[in-house]
C-alpha positions in Angstrom: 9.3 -24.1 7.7 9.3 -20.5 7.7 6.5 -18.4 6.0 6.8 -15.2 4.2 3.8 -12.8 3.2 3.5 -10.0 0.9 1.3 -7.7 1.0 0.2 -6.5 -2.2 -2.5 -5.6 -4.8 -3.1 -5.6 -8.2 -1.2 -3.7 -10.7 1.2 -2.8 -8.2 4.5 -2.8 -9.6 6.6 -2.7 -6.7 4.9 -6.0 -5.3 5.5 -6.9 -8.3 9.2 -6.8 -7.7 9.5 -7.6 -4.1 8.1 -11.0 -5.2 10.8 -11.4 -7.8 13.2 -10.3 -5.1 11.9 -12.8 -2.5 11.5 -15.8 -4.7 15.4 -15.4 -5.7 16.6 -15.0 -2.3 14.6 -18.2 -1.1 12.9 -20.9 -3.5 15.7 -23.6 -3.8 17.6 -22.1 -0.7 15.4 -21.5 2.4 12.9 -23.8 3.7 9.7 -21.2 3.3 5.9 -20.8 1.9 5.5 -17.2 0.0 2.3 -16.1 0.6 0.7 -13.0 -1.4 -2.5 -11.7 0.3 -4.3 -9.3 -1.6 -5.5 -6.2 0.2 -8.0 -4.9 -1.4 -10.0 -8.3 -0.4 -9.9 -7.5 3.3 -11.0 -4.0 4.3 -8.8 -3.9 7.7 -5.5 -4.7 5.6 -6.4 -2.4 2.7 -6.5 0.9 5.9 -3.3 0.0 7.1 -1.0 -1.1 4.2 -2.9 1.0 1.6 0.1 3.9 1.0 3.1 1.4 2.3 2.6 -1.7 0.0 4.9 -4.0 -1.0 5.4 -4.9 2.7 6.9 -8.2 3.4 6.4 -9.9 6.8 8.3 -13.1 7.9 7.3 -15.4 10.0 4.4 -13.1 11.4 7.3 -9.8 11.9 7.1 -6.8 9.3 10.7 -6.6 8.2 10.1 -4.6 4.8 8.5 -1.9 3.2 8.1 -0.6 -0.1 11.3 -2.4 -1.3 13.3 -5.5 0.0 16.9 -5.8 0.1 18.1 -9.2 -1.0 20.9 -9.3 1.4 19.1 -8.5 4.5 16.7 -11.4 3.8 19.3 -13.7 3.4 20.3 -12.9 6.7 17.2 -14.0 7.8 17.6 -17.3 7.2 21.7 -17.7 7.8 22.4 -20.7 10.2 25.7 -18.4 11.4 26.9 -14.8 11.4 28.2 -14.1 8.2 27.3 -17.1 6.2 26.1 -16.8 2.5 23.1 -18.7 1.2 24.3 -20.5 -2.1 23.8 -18.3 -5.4 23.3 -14.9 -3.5 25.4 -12.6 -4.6 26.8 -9.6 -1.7 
C-alpha cells in the first residue's frame, strides 16, 4: 500500500486541485491512502511549505510542487516501462 500526502491549507485553491488531480490518477487504480495534512496545524511544516504549497509527497519522497502532472504520477505506480493505468488518459 503506497501512501500519498498533500500538503495543504485552507482556502488554498491549488491544493484544492492537486487533490482532484491525485484522486483521479489513483482511487480505483493504485493501491494508496491520500493523506491531506494541514499546515498551518504544525508550526515546523507551515516554515517550510508556507510559499510552495500544494506539495505532494509519495511514499515519504517530495515528487511535486505547486501543481501535479497526472501523467508523471501514473508513472509512479506503472508495474513496466510504458504501461498505462486503466482510464488515464496520455
Amino acid at each position: 500500500m503506497h501512501k500519498i500526502t498533500i500538503m495543504s491549507k485552507p482556502g488554498c485553491h491549488l491544493c484544492d486541485v492537486a487533490k482532484q488531480v491525485v484522486e483521479r490518477v489513483i482511487i480505483g487504480r493504485a493501491p494508496a491512502v491520500i493523506e491531506i495534512l494541514d499546515i498551518t496545524q504544525d508550526q515546523e511544516l507551515l516554515e517550510k511549505y508556507k510559499n510552495d504549497i500544494p506539495v505532494v509527497l509519495v511514499d515519504g519522497v517530495e515528487r511535486f510542487r505547486h501543481t501535479v502532472d497526472a501523467d508523471r504520477l501514473a508513472e509512479l505506480f506503472y508495474d513496466e516501462p510504458g504501461e498505462r493505468l486503466a482510464g488515464i488518459s496520455s
